[in-house]
Short mmCIF file of the C-alpha atoms (twelve columns), coordinates in Angstrom:
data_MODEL
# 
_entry.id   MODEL 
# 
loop_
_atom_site.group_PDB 
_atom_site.id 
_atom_site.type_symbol 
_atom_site.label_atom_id 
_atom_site.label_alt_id 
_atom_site.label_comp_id 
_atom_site.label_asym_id 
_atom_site.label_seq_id 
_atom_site.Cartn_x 
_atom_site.Cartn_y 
_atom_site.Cartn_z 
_atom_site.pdbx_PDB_model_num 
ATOM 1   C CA . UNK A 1   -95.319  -38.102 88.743 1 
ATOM 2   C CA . UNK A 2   -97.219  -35.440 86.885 1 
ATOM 3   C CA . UNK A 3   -98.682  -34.998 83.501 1 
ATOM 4   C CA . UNK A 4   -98.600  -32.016 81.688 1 
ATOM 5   C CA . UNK A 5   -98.466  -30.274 78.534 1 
ATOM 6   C CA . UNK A 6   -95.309  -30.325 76.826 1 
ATOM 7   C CA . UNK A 7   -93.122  -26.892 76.484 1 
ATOM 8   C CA . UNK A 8   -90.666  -26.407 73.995 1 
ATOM 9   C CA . UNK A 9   -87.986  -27.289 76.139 1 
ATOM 10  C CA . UNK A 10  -89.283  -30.356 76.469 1 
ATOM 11  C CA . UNK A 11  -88.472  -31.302 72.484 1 
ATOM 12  C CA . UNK A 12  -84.508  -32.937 73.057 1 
ATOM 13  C CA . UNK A 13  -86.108  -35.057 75.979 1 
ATOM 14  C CA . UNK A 14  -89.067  -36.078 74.053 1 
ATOM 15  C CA . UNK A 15  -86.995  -37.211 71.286 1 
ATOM 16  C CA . UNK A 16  -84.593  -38.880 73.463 1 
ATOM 17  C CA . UNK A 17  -87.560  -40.875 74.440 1 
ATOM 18  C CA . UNK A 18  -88.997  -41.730 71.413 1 
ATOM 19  C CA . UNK A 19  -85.522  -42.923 70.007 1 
ATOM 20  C CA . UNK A 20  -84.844  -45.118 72.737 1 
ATOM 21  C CA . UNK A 21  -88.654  -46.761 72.723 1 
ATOM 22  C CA . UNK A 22  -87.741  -47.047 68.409 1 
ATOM 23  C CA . UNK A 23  -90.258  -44.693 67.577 1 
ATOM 24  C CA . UNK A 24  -90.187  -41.990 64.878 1 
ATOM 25  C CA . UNK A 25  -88.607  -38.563 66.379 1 
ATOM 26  C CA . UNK A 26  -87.535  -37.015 63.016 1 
ATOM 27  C CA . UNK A 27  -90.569  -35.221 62.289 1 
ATOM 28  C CA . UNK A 28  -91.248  -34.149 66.282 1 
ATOM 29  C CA . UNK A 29  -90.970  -30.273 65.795 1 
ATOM 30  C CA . UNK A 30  -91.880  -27.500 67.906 1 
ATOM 31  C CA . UNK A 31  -95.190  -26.830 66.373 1 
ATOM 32  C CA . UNK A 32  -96.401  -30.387 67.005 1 
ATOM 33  C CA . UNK A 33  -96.097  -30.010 70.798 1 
ATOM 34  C CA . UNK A 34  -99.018  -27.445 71.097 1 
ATOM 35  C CA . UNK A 35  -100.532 -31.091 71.226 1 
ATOM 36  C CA . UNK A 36  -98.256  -33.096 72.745 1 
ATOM 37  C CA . UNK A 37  -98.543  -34.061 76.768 1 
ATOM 38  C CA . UNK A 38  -95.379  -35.206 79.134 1 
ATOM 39  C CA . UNK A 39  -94.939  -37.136 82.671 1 
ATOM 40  C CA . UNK A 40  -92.579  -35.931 84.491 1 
ATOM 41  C CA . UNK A 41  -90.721  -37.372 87.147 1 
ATOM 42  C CA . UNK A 42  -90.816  -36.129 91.137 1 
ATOM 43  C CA . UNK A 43  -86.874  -34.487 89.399 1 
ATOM 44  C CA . UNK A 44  -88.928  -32.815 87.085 1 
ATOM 45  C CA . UNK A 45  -87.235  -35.553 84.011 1 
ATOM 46  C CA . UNK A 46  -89.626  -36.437 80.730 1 
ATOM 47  C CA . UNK A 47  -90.085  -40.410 81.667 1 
ATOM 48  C CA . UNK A 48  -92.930  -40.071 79.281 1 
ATOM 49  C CA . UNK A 49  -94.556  -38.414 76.119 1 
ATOM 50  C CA . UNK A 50  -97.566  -38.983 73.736 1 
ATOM 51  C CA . UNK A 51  -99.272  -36.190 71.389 1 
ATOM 52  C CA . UNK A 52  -101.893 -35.543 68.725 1 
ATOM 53  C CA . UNK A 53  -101.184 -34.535 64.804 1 
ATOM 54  C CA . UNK A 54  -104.432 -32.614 64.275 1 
ATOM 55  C CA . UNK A 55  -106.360 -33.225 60.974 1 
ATOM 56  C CA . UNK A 56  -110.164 -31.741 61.072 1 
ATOM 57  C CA . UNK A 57  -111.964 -34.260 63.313 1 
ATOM 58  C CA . UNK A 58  -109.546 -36.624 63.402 1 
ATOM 59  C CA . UNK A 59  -106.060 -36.718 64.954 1 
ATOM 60  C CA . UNK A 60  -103.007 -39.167 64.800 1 
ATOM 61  C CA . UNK A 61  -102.027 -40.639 67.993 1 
ATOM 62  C CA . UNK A 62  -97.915  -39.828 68.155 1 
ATOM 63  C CA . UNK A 63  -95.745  -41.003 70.370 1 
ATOM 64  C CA . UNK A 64  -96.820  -42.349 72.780 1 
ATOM 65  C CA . UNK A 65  -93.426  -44.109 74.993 1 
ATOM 66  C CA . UNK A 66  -92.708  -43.874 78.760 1 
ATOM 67  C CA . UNK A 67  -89.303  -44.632 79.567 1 
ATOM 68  C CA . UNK A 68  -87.768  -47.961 80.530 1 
ATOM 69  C CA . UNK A 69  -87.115  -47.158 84.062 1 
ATOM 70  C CA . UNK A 70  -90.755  -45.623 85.064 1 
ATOM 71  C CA . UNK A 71  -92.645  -48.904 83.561 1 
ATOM 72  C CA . UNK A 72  -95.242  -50.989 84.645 1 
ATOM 73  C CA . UNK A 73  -96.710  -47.826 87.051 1 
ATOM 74  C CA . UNK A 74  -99.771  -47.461 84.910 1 
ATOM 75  C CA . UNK A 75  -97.970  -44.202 83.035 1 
ATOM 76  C CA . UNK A 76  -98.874  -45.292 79.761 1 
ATOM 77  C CA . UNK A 77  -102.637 -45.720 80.721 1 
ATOM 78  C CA . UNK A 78  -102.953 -42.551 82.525 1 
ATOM 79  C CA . UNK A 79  -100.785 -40.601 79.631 1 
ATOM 80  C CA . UNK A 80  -102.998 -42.571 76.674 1 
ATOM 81  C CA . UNK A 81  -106.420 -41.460 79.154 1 
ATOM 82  C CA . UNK A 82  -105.576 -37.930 79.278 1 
ATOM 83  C CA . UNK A 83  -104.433 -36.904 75.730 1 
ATOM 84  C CA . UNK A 84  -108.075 -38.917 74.692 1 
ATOM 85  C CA . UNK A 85  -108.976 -35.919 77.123 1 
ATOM 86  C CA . UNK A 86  -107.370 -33.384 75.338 1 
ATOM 87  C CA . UNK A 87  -108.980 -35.147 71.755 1 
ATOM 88  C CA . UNK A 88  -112.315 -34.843 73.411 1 
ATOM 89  C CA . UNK A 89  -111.982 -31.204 74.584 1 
ATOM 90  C CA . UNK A 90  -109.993 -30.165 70.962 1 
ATOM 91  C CA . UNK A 91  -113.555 -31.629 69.109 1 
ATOM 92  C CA . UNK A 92  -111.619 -34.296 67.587 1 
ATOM 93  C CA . UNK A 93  -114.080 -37.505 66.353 1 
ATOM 94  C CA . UNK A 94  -111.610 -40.217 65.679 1 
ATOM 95  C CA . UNK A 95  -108.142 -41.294 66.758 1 
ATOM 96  C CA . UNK A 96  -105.843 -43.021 64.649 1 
ATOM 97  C CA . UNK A 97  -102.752 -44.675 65.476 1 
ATOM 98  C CA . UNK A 98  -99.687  -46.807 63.463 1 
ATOM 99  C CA . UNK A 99  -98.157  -49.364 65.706 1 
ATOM 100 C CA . UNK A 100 -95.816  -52.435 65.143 1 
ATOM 101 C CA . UNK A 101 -95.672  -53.065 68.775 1 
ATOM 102 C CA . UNK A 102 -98.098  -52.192 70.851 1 
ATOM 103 C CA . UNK A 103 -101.296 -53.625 69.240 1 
ATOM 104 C CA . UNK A 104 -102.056 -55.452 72.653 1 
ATOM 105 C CA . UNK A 105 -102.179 -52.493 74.647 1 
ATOM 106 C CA . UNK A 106 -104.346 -50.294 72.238 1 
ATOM 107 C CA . UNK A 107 -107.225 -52.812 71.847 1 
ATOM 108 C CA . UNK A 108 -107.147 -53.219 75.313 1 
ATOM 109 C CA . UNK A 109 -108.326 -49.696 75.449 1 
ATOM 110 C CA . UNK A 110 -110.851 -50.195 72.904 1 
ATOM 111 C CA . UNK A 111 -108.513 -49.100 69.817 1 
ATOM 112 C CA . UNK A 112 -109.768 -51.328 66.887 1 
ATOM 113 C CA . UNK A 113 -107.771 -52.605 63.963 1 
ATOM 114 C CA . UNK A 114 -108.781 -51.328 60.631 1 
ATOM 115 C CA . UNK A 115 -107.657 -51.254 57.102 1 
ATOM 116 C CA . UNK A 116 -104.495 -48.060 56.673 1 
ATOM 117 C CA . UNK A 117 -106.540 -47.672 52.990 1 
ATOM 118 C CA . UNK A 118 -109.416 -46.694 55.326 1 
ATOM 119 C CA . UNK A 119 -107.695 -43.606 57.046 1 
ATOM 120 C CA . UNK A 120 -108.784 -39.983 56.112 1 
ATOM 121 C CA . UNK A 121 -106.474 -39.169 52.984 1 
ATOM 122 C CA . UNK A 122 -105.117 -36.121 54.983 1 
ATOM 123 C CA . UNK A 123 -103.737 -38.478 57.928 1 
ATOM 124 C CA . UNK A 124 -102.117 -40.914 55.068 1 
ATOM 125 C CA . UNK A 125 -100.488 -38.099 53.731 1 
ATOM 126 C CA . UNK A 126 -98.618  -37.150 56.763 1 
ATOM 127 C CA . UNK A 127 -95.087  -38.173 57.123 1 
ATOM 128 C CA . UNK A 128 -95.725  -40.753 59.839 1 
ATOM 129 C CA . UNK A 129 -98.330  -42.827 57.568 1 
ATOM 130 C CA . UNK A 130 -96.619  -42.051 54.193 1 
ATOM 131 C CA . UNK A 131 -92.593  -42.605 54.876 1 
ATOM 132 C CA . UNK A 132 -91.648  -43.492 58.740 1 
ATOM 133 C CA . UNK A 133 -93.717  -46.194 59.959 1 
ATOM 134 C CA . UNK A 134 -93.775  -49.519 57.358 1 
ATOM 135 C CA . UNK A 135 -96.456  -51.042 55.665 1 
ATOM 136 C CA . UNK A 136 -96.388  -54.099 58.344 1 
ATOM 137 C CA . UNK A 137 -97.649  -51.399 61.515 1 
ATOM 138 C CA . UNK A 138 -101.061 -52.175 62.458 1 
ATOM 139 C CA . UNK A 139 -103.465 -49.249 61.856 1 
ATOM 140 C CA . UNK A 140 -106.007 -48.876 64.389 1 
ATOM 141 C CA . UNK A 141 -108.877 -46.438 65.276 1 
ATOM 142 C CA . UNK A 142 -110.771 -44.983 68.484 1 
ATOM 143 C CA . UNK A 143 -114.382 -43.466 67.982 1 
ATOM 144 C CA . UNK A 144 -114.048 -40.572 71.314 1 
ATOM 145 C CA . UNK A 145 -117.073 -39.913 72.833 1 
ATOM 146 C CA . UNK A 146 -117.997 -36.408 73.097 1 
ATOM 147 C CA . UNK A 147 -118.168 -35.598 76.864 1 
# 
């Protein structure tokens, strides 16, 4: 398995993914991949996606899914520690993230929950925050350490 940046051929697979792991995919374009990362299987298949909406300092954690098949290998971990990477090397301050069901994971890696009012007004206005994910998802944050 191998992570790597997403290419634009990558977009039907990613979306695949994120439908099948009931995650938004309607607003997944081209132009978001520039910060979006995939695993790939030893077949060369997407078995896993997450990516960063850029906003200023700040960035919205998208997406992050890894296919049914290719759980419980740690793929999720290793794809959530290298786009924090990415963050880190982009200048980004804060992550931000909407879940509604995978709270458990994300405070396990230090992700804290926090108010959705509290969120810069440019990440509330994004399509994520404002129409596809409901008011129940828990909003959560990440300070990232500059390296």
């Amino acid at each position: 398995m191998k992570i790597r940046a997403a290419r634009p051929e990558d977009l039907g697979a990613i979306n695949v993914l994120l439908t099948e792991n009931a995650l938004p995919a309607s607003d997944i374009n081209h132009e978001l991949l520039c910060d979006f990362v995939v695993v790939e299987d030893d077949g060369g298949f997407v078995v896993g996606s997450v990516g960063l909406e850029r906003y200023d300092s700040n960035a919205l954690l998208r997406s992050l899914a890894v296919m049914q098949t290719a759980r419980n290998a740690g793929l999720g971990s290793r794809l959530l520690t290298h786009v924090e990477g990415l963050a880190r090397d982009r200048g980004i301050l804060e992550l931000w993230l909407l879940t509604t069901t995978a709270s458990d994971f994300f405070r396990r890696k230090d992700y804290v929950d926090v108010q959705r009012s509290t969120a810069p007004a440019k990440l509330q206005s994004t399509t994520q925050f404002a129409q596809l994910c409901p008011a129940s998802a828990v909003c959560m944050r990440k300070i990232v350490s500059p390296r």
